[in-house]
C-alpha positions in Angstrom: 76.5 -3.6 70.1 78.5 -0.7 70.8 77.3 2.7 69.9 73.6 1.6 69.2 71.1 3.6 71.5 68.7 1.6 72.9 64.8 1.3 71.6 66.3 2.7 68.0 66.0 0.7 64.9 69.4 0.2 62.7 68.6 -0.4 59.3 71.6 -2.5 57.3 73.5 -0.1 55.0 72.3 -1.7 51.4 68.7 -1.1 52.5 69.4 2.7 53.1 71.2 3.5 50.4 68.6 1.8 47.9 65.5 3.5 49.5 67.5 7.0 49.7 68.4 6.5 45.8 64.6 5.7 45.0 63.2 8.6 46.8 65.7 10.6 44.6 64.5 8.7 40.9 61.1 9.2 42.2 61.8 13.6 43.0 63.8 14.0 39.7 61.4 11.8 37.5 57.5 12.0 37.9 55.7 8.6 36.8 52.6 8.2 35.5 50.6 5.7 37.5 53.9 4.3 39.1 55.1 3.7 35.4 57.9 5.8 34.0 57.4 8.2 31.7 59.1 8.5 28.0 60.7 11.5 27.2 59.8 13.4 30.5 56.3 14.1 28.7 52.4 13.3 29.7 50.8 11.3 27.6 47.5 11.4 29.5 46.1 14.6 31.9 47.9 15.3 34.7 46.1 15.2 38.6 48.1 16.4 41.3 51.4 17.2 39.7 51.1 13.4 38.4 49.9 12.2 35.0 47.1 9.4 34.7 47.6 7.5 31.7 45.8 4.3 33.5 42.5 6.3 33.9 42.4 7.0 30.0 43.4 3.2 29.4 41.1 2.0 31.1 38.1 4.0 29.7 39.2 2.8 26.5 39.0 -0.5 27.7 35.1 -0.1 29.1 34.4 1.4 25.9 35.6 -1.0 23.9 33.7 -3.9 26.1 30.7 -2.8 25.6 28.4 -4.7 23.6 26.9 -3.3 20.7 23.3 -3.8 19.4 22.8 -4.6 16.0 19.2 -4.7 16.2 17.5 -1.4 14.3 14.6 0.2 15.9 11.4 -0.1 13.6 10.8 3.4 11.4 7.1 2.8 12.9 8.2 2.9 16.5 10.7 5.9 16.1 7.9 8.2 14.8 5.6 10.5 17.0 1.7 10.9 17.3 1.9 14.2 15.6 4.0 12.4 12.3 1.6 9.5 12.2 -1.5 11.6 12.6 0.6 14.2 9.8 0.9 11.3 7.5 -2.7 10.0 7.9 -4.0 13.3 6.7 -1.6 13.4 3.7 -2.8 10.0 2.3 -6.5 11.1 2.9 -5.8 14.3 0.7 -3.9 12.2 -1.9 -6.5 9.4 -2.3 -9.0 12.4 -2.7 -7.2 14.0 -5.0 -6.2 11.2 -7.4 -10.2 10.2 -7.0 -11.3 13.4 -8.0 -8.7 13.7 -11.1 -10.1 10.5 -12.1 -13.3 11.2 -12.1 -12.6 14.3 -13.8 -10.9 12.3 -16.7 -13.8 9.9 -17.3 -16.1 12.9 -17.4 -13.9 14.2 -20.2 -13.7 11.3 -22.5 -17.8 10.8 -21.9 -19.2 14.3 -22.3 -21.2 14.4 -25.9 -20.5 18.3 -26.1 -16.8 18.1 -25.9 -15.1 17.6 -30.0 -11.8 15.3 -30.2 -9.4 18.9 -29.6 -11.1 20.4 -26.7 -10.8 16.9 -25.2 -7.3 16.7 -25.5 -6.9 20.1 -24.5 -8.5 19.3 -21.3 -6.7 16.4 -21.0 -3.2 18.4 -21.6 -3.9 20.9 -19.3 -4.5 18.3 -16.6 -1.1 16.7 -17.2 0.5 20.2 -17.0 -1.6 22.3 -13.8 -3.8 19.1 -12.5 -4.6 20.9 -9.4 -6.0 24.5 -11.4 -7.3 22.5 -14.5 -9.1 20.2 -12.4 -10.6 23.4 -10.1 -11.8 24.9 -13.3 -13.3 22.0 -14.9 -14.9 21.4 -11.7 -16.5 25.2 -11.2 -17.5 25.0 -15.1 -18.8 21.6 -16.3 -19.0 20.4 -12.9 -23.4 20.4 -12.5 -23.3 19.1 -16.2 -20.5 16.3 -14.6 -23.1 15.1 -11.9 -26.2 14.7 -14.6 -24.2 12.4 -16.5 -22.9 10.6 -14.0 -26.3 10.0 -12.8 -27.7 9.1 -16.5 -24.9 6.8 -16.7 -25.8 5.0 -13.8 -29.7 4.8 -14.0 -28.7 3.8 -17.8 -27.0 0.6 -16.6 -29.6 0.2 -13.7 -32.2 -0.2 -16.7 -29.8 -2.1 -19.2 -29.1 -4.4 -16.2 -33.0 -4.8 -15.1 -34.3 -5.4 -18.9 -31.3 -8.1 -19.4 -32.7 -9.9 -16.0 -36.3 -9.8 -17.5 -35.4 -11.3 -20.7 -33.1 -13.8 -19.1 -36.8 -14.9 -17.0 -39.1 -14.8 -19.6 -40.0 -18.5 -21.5 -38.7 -19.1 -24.6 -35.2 -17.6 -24.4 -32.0 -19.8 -25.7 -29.1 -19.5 -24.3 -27.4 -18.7 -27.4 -29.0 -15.2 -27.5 -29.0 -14.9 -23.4 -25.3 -15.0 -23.7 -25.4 -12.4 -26.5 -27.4 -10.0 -24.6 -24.7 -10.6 -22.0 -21.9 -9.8 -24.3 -23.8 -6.8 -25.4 -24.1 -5.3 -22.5 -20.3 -6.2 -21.8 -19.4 -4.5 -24.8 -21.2 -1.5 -23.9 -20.1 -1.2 -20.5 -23.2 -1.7 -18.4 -22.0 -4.7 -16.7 -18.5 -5.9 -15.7 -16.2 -9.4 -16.4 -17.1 -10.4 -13.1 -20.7 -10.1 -13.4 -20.7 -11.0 -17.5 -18.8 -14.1 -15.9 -21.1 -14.8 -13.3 -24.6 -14.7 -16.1 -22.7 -17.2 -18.4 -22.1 -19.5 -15.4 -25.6 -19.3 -14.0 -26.6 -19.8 -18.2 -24.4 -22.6 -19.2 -24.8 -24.5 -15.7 
């Protein structure tokens, strides 16, 4: 063909023109991941004079895919060696404590020297300040607290022994063998279960 140099490459005219007015859309508009973008504006952050909006949709996309546990980790497991040792010490001071207040509540209601109204002032001043009332009554009454507890108990060790005696000696009826039982029910030396267990033995 005439006025083509030889070893060039002649590209037709319609290609030429459409590349040349690409490269111009492409320097006057910037795209955002080879997408247009609305209004001339970023959406997304912009890397190297161009803005990523595909980055940002697609880490929406990864976070949305991933799969979510519904399973809830046990309170048991989630605590530390210092809490579980912190709450073993707690519950060890409160059973103490309740067993002492108890014991301190029995003594009241059993102590001979003690009228109705210092009772229930004891017994007020233990629903108001436990932890001082209890202190005091411990520091004050508490030697006279440990002799009746042990009377108490060697009384119901006897009770207990004489009732046993009786119950082996000839000539007994059951009739009055279950009496004796129920008096000693009554007066507190024995409990149901054992009072159950003498009129079983008894009656079988």
């Amino acid at each position: 063909m005439v006025g083509e140099v030889p070893g060039s490459f002649t590209e037709p005219r319609g290609t030429l023109t459409a590349r040349v007015d690409q490269a111009l859309v492409h320097s006057i508009l910037p795209t955002a991941a080879g997408r247009p973008l609305v209004g001339g504006h970023c959406s997304g952050r912009r890397e190297g004079g161009r803005c990523s909006v595909g980055h940002s949709r697609h880490s929406k996309k990864v976070l949305r895919s991933r799969p979510t546990s519904n399973k809830e980790t046990p309170v048991i497991a989630s605590l530390s060696l210092g809490s579980l040792l912190w709450a073993l010490v707690v519950i060890f001071f409160m059973v103490t404590y309740f067993s002492m207040l108890f014991s301190v509540v029995a003594d009241v209601f059993r102590s001979p020297d003690l009228s109705g109204v210092k009772k229930a002032l004891w017994l007020l001043a233990l629903l108001i300040f436990p932890v001082i009332t209890m202190v005091v009554y411990l520091v004050s009454r508490g030697e006279a607290m440990t002799k009746r507890s042990v009377q108490q108990t060697q009384q119901a060790e006897a009770a207990f022994a004489d009732y046993v005696r009786g119950v082996a000696a000839p000539g007994g009826g059951v009739a009055s063998e279950l009496e004796k039982a129920k008096a000693l029910l009554d007066s507190g030396a024995i409990t149901d279960a054992e009072y159950a267990a003498l009129k079983a033995r008894l009656l079988g």
